[in-house]
C-alpha positions as CSV (number, residue, x, y, z in Angstrom):
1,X,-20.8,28.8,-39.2
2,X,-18.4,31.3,-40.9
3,X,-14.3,30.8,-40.3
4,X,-13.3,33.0,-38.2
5,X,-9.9,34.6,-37.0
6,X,-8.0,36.5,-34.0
7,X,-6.1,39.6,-34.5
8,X,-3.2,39.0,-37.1
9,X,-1.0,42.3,-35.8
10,X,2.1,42.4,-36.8
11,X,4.3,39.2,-38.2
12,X,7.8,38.2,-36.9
13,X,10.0,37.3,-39.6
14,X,13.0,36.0,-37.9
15,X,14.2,32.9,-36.6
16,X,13.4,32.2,-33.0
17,X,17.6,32.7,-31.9
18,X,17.3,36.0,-32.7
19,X,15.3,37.0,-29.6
20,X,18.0,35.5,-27.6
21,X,20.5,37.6,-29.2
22,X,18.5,40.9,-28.6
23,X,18.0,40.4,-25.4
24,X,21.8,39.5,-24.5
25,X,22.7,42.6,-26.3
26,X,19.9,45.2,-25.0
27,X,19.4,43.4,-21.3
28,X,22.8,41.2,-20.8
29,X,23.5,42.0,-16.7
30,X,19.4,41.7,-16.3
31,X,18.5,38.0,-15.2
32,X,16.8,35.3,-17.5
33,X,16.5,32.4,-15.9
34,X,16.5,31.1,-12.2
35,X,16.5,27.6,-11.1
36,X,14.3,26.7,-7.9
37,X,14.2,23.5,-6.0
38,X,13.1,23.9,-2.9
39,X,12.9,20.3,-2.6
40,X,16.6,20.2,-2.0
41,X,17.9,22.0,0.2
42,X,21.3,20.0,0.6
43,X,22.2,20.5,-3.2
44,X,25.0,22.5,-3.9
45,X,24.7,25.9,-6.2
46,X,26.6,26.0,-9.5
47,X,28.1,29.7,-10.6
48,X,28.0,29.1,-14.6
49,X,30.5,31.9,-15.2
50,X,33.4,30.0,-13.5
51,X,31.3,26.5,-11.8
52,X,32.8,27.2,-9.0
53,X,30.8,25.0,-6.4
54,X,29.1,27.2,-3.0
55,X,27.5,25.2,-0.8
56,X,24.1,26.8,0.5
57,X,23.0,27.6,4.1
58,X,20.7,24.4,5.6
59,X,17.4,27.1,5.0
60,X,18.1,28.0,1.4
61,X,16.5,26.2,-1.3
62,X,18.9,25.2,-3.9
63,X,18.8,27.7,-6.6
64,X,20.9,28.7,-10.0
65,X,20.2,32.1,-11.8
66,X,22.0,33.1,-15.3
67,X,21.7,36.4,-17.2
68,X,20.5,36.8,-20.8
69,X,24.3,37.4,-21.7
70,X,25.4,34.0,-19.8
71,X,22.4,32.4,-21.2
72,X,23.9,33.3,-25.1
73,X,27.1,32.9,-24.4
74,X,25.9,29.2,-23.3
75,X,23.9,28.6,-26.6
76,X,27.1,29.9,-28.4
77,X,29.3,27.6,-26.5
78,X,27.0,24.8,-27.3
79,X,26.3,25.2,-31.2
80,X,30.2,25.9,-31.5
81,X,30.6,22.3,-30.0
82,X,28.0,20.3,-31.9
83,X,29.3,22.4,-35.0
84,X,33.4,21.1,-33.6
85,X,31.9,17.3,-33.8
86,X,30.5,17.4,-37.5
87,X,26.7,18.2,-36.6
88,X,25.5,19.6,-39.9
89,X,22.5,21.7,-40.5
90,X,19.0,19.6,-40.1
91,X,20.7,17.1,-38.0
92,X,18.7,16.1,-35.3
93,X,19.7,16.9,-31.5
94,X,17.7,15.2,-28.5
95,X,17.6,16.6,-25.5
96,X,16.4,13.7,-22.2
97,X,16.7,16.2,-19.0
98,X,14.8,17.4,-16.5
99,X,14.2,21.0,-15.8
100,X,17.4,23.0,-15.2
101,X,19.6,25.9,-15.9
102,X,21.2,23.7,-19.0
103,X,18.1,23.0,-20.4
104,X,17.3,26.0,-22.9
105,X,21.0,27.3,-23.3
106,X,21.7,23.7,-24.9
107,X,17.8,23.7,-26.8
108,X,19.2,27.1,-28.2
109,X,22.8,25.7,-28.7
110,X,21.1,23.3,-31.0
111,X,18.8,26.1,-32.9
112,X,22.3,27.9,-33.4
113,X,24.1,25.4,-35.0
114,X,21.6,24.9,-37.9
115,X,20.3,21.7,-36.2
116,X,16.9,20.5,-35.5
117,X,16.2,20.5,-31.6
118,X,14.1,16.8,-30.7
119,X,13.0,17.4,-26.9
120,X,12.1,14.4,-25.1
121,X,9.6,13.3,-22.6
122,X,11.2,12.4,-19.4
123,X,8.6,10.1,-18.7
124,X,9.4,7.8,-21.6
125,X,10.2,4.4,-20.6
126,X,14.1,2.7,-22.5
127,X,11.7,1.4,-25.6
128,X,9.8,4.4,-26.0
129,X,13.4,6.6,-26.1
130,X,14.5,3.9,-28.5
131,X,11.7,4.1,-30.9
132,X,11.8,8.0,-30.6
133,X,15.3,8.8,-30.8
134,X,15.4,6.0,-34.5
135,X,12.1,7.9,-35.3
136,X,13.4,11.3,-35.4
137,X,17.3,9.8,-36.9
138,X,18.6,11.8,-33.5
139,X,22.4,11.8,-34.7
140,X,23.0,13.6,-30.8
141,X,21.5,13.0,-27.8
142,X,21.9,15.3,-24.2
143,X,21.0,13.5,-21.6
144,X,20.7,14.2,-17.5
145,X,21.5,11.9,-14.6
146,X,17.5,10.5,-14.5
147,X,17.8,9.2,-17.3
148,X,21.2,6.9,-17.2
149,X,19.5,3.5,-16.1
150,X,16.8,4.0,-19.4
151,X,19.9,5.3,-21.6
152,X,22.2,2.4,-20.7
153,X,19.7,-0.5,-21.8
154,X,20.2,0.6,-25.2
155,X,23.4,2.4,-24.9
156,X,25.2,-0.4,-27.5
157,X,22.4,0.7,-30.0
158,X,22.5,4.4,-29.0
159,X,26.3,4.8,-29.5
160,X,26.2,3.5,-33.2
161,X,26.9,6.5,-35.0
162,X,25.8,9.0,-32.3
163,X,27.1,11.4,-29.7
164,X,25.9,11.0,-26.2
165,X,26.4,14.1,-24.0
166,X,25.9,13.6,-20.4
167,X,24.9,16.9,-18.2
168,X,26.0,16.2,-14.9
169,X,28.5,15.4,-11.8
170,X,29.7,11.6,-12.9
171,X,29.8,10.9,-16.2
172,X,28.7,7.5,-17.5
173,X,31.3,5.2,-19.4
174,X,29.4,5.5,-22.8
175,X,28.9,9.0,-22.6
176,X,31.1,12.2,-22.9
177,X,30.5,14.9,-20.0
178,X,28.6,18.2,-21.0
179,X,30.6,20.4,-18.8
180,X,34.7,19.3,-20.0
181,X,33.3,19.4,-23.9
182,X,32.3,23.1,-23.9
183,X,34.1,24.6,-21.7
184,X,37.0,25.3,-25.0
185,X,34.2,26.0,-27.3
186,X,34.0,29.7,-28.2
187,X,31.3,32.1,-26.4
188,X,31.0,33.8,-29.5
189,X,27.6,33.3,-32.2
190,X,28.3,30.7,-34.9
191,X,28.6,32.0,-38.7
192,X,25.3,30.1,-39.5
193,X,22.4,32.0,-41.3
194,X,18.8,30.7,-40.5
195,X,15.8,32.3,-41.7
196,X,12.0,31.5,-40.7
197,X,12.1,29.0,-42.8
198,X,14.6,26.8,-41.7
199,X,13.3,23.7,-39.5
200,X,13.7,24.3,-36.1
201,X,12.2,21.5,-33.8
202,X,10.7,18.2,-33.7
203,X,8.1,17.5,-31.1
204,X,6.7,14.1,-29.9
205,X,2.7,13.5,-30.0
206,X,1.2,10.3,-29.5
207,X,-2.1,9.1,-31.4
208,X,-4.8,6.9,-30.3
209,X,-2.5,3.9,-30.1
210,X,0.3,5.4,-28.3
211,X,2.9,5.1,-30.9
212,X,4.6,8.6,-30.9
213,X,4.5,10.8,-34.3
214,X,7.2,13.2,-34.9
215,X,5.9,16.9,-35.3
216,X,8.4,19.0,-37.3
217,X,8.2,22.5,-37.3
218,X,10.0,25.6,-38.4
219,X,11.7,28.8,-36.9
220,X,8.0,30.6,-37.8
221,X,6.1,28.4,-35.9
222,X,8.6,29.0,-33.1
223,X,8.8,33.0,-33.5
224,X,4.7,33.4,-33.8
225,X,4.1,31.3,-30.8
226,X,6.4,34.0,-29.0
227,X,4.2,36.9,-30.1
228,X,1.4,35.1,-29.7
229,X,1.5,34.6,-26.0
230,X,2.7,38.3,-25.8
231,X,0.0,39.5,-26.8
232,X,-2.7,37.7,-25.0
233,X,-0.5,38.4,-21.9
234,X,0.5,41.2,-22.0
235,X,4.0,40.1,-21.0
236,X,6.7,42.9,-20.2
237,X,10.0,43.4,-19.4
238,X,8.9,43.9,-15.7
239,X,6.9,40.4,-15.7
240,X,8.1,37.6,-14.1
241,X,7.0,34.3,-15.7
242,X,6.7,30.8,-12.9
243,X,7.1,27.9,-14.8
244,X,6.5,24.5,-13.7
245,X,5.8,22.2,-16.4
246,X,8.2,20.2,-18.2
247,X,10.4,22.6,-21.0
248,X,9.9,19.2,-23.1
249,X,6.8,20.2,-23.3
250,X,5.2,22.9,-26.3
251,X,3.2,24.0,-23.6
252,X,5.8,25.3,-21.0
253,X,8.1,26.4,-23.6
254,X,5.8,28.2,-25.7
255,X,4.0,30.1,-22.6
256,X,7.9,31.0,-21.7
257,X,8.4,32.5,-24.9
258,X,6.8,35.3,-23.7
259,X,9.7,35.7,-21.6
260,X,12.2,35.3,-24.3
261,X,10.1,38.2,-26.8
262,X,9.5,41.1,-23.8
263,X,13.3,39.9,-22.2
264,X,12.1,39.4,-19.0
265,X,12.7,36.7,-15.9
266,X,11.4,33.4,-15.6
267,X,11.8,30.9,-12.8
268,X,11.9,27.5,-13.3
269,X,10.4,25.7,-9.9
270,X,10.8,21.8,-9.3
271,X,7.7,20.8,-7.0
272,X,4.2,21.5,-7.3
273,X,3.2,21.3,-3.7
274,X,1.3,24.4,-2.7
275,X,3.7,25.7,-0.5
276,X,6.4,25.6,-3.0
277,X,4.5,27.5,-5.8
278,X,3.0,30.2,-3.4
279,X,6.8,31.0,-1.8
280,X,8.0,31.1,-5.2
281,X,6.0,34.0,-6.1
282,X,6.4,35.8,-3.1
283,X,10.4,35.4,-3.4
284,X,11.0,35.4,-6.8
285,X,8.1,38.4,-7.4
286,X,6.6,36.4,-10.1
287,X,3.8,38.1,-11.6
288,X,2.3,35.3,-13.9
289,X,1.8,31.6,-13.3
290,X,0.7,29.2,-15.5
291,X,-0.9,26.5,-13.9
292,X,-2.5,22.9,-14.3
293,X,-6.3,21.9,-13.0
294,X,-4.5,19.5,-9.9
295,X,-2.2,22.4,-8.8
296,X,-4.4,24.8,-8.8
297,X,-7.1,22.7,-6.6
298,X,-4.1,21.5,-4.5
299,X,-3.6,25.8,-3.9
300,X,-7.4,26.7,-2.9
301,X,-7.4,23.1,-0.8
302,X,-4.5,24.5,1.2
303,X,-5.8,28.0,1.5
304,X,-9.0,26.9,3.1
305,X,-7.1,24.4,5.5
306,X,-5.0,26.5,6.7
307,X,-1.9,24.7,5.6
308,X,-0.2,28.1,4.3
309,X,-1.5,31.6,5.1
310,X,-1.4,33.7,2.2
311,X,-1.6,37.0,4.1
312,X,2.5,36.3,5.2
313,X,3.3,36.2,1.8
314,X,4.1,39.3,-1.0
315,X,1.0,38.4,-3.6
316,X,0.6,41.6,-4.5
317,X,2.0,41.9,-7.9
318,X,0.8,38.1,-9.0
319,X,-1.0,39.7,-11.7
320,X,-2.2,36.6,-14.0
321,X,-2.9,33.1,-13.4
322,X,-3.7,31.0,-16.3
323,X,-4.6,27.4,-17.0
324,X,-4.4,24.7,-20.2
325,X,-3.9,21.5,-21.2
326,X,-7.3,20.0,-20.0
327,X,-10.8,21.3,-19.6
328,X,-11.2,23.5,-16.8
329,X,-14.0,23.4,-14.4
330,X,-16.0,27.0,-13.8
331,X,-16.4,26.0,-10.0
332,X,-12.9,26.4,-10.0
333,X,-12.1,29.2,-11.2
334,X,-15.3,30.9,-9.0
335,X,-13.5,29.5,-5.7
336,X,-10.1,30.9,-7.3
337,X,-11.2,34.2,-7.9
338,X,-12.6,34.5,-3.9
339,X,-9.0,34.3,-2.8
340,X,-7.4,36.3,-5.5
341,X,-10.0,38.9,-6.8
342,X,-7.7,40.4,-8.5
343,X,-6.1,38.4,-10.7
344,X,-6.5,37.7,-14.6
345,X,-7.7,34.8,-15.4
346,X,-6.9,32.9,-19.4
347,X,-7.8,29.5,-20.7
348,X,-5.1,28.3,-23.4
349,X,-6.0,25.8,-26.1
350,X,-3.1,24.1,-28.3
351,X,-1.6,21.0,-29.8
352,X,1.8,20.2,-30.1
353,X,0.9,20.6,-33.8
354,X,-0.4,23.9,-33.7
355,X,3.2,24.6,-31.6
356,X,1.3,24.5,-28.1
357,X,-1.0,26.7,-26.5
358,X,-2.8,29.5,-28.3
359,X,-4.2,28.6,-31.1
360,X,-7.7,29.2,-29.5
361,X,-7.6,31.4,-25.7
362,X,-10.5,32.8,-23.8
363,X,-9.2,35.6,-23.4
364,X,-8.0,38.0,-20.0
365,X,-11.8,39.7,-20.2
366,X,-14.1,37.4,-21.0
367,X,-13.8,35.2,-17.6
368,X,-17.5,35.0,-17.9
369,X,-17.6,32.5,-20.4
370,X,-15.2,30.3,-18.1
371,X,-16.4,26.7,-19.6
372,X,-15.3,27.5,-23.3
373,X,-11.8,27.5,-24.6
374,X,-12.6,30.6,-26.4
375,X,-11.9,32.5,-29.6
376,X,-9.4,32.1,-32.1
377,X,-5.7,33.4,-31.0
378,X,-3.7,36.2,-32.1
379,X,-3.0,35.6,-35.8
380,X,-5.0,31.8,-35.9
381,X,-7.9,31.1,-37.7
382,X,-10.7,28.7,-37.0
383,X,-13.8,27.0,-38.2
384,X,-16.0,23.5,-37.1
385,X,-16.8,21.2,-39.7
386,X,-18.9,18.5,-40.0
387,X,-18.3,14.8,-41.2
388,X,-18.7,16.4,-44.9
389,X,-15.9,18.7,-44.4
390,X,-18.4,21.7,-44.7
391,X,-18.7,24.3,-41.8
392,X,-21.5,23.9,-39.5
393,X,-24.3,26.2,-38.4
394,X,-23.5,27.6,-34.6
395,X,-24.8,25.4,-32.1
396,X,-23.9,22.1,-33.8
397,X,-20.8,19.9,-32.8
398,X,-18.0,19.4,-35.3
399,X,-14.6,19.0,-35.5
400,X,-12.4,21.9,-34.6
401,X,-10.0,23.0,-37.1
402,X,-7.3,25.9,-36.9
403,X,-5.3,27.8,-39.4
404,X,-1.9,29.7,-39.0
405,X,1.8,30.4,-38.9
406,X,2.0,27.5,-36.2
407,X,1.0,24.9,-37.8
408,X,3.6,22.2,-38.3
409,X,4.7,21.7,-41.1
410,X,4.6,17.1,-41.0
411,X,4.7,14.7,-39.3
412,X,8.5,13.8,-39.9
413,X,8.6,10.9,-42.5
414,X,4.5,9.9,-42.3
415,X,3.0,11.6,-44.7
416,X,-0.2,9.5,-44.5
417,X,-0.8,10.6,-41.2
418,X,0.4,14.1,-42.2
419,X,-2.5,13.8,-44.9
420,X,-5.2,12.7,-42.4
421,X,-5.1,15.6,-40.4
422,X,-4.0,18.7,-42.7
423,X,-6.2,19.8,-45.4
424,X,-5.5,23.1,-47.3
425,X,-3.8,24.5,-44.7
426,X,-5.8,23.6,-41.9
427,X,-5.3,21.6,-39.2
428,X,-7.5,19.2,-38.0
429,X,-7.5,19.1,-34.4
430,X,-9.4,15.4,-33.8
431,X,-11.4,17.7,-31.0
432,X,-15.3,18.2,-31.2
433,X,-16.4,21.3,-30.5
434,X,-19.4,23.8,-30.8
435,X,-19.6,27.3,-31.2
436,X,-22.4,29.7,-28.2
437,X,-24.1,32.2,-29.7
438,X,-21.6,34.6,-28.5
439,X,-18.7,32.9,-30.8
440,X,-16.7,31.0,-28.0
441,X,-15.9,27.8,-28.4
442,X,-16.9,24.6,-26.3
443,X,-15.0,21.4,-26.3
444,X,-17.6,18.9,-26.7
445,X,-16.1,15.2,-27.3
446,X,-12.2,14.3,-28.0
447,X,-12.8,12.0,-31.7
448,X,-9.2,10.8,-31.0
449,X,-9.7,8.2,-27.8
450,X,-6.7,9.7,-25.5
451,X,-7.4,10.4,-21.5
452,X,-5.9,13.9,-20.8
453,X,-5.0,13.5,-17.1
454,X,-3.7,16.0,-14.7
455,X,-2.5,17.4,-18.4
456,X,-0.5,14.0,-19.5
457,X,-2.0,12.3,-22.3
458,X,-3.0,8.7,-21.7
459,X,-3.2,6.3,-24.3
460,X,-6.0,3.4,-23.3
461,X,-4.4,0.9,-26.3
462,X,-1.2,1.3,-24.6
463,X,-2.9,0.2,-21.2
464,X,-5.4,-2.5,-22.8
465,X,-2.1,-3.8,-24.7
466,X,-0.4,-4.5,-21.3
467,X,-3.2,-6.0,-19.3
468,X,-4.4,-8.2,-21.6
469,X,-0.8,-10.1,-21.7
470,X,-2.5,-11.2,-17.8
471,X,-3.0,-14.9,-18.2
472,X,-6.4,-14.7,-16.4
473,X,-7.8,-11.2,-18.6
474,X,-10.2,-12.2,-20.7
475,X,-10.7,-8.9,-22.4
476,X,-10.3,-5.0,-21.2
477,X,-11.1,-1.8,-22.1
478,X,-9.6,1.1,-20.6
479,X,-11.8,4.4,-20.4
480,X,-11.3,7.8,-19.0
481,X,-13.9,8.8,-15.8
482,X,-14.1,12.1,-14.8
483,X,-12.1,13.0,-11.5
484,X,-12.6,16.5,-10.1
485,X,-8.8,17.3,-8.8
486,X,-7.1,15.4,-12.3
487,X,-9.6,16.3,-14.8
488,X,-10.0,12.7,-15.9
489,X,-8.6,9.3,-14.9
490,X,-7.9,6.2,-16.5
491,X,-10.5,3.0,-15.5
492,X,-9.9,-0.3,-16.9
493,X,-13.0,-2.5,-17.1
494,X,-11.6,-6.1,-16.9
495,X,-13.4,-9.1,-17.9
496,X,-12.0,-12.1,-16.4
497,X,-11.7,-15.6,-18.1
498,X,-14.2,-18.0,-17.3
499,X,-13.5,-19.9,-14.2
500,X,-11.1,-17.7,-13.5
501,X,-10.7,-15.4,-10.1
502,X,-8.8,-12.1,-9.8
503,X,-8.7,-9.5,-7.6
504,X,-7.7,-5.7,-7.6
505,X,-5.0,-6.0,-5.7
506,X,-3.5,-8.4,-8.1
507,X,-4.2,-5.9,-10.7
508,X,-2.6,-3.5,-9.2
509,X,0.2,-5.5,-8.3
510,X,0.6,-6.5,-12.3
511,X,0.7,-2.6,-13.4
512,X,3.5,-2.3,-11.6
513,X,5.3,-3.2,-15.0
514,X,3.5,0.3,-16.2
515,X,4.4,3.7,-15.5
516,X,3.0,5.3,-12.6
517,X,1.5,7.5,-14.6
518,X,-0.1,5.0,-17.1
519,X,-1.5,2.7,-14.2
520,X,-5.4,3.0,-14.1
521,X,-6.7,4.8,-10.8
522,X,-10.1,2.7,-11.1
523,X,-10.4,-1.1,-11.7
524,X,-14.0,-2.4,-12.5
525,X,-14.5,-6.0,-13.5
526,X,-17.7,-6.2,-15.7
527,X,-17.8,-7.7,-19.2
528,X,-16.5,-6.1,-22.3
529,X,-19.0,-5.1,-25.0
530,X,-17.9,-4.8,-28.7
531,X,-19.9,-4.4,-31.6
532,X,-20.7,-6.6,-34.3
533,X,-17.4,-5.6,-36.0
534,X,-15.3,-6.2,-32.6
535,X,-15.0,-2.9,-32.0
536,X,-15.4,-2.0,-28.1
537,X,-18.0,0.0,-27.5
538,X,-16.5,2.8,-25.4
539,X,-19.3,5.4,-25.8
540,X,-21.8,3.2,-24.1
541,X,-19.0,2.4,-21.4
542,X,-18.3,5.9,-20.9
543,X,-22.3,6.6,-20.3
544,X,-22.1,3.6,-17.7
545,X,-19.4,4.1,-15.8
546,X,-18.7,8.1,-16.0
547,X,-21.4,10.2,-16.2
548,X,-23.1,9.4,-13.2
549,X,-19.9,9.9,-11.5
550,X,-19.8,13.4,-13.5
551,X,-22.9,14.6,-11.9
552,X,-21.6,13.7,-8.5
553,X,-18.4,15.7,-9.1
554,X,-20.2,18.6,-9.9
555,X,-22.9,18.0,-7.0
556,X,-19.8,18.5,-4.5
557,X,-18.1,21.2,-6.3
């Protein structure tokens, strides 16, 4: 098989803040962001020209909005602070908050000021923000109120030498508050000249063992990620983008640039509950959603129970709906498109090194091939190679491996593990796929042993790691099983010592030390096999315990 590539078109050469700064001057008094929590109804609403506090009727949900000229005039604000404090360009800035108004004012803040933005996962646990924030020499770190517990367990270690901002109502003793620090700075753009060139970001991926790597990038991978979901979206100035994943995330902030390049409105909904989502796009007029397999199942399952009746709500201009971050099943999308015929319908594949989603799409006309990931992205390259690093014939699995202005540039201070998996430019994904005699691409098998669930990534050392510190474990292996609302979901087959008992519910009791998300869904107590090496022997476990189960899944779908 033959590399092949999407449409180049035409190249941005510009840092990312400069589409921020367009759209302030050419659409200032048109609205960027909203903030929607329907969740919250009691929560008072925030002006951010003067924070003057107005407390909402009992039926409103709580909700912010912000122009693109409030929205620069933030990011100004904010680089002129960290600039005030001694932040020098290529320091590192972390940002720990929830999604919120703040959230990409202070991200571009940091892009301003010549600093590298380091987003983290709000799911990290105190050890993992630790390890992350020493990883990527974070000299600043924003945090929201979720996070003050984790933050305060290491604050003696944080505060050496670092800045703790705190976005919020009552500021923390070890922390300065976000609000009283800018509020002096000037609105007006910093005199600091980026180029495409410049490091922009740092993201956090996670490898087979669960220790995080640090994924630098630069203000190209940023700016082609923008055109690039442009132009397989077609997104306007008239669009209205729903996001609901995490901004932590490549993949809600790179789908959002399309917002920032066409300088249109996005809403930024807390909740995923069916109700919430469909309200949102009948209030807000959203006209493309990006969604994840469980929310999308949680819709249709609602639909046909009569929990929410579509026909009371303005659909009408919904115009896209589009899924990623874990394999999509066609059932789905068949039962989807009986309720919305006439929708678009995309498939986006990405890494956080390739700077998120895109790097591979199906593509808005080819829902027939619904299955595949698709063809390579606007301005990517891709080819499948085999175990000799040479390209396979079509048909034959291999490991998938992409090319282009978005791929990162290291993994920040491991070059080893920057060598491992880019080679002459290209970047190798750990994913095996195959190409159809069409040219889309099929994910095969995942070379790298994570669980994608619901779209987290799960790491099964991480989970064996913890269970096997059970005095009565004799050995575990944790696999992924397929699970037709989460897309996978994390089984631990336990051996127990000899002469030992144990049940589930003590299992279950001991993961209670684990994230929620972390805890395996299925407990099977069996024994353990491992090769003559020691190695466990997760292939033949997976053929055990999840394909059967596979079949059944699709038997019901």
């Amino acid at each position: 098989m033959a590399v092949w590539s999407g449409h180049k078109g035409t190249k941005i050469t510009m840092p990312i803040t400069k589409l921020l700064e367009k759209n302030a001057k050419e659409r200032g008094d048109s609205v960027a962001l909203v903030e929607l929590n329907p969740e919250q109804e009691d929560k008072r609403r925030i002006s951010w020209k003067d924070y003057s506090l107005i407390q909402p009727t009992s039926k409103e949900p709580y909700r912010r909005e912000i122009t693109w000229s409030v929205f620069d005039e933030k990011s100004n604000r904010f680089a002129n602070l960290l600039l005030s404090r001694g932040v020098e360009r290529q320091d590192k800035v972390g940002i720990l908050m929830m999604n919120c108004l703040e959230w990409l004012p202070i991200y571009f803040g940091i892009l301003k000021s010549g600093a590298i933005a380091v987003p983290l996962n709000y799911r990290y646990s105190a050890e993992e923000i630790s390890y992350c924030v020493d990883l990527a020499d974070i000299d600043v770190l924003v945090f929201g109120p979720e996070f003050i517990g984790r933050i305060e367990v290491n604050a003696d270690k944080l505060c050496n030498k670092r800045l703790l901002i705190f976005v919020g109502e009552t500021t923390p003793t070890f922390a300065e508050n976000y609000r009283e620090l800018v509020a002096d700075c000037p609105s007006t753009a910093p005199d600091v000249e980026l180029s495409e060139d410049d490091f922009a970001a740092i993201y956090f991926s996670s490898g087979t063992t669960g220790f995080p790597k640090a994924i630098l990038h630069k203000h190209r991978s940023l700016s082609h990620s923008a055109k690039v979901e442009q132009n397989h979206h077609g997104t306007t100035k008239d669009d209205v983008f729903l996001c609901i994943p995490p901004l932590y995330h490549t993949g809600a902030k790179m789908h959002w640039f399309g917002s920032l390049i066409s300088g249109s409105k996005a809403v930024l909904l807390t909740g995923t509950k069916p109700k919430y989502i469909l309200e949102a796009v009948s209030n807000e007029r959203c006209t493309i959603v990006w969604l994840l397999v469980p929310w999308a199942q949680d819709i249709l399952d609602a639909i046909d129970r009569g929990d929410v009746d579509i026909s009371s709500l303005s659909l009408s201009q919904w115009r896209l709906m589009h899924i990623g971050a874990q394999p999509v099943p066609p059932s789905l999308i068949r039962r989807w498109k009986e309720h919305f015929p006439n929708h678009q319908y995309d498939t986006n594949y990405g890494l956080s090194e390739s700077i998120g989603p895109g790097c591979v799409h199906l593509g808005v006309d080819n829902i027939s091939k619904v299955g595949a990931i698709g063809v390579p992205g606007y301005g990517w390259e891709v080819k499948i190679v085999g175990e000799d690093g040479k390209n396979v014939t079509r048909g034959v699995p291999g490991e998938l491996c992409v090319k282009g202005p978005g791929v990162m540039t290291q993994y920040y201070k491991n070059p080893e593990a920057t060598a491992e998996v880019i080679k002459d430019g290209w970047l190798y994904t750990g994913d095996v796929a195959k190409e159809d005699e069409d040219g889309f691409i099929f994910l095969v098998d995942r070379k790298k042993d994570v669980i994608v669930s619901g779209g987290e990534n799960l790491y099964p050392v991480q989970i064996e790691d913890y269970l096997r510190k059970h005095d009565r474990i004799k050995d575990v292996a944790v696999i992924g099983l397929p699970d037709k609302r989460l897309g996978e979901i994390a089984g631990a087959i336990i051996s127990v010592k000899d002469g030992e008992e144990l049940t589930e519910d003590e299992v279950n009791d001991f993961l209670l030390g684990l994230p929620r998300y972390k805890r395996p869904r299925k407990i099977i107590f069996a024994d353990v096999p491992r090769n003559p090496t020691g190695k466990i022997e997760k292939p033949l476990l997976r053929k055990k315990y999840g394909a059967e189960k596979l079949v059944d899944i699709e038997n019901k779908s």
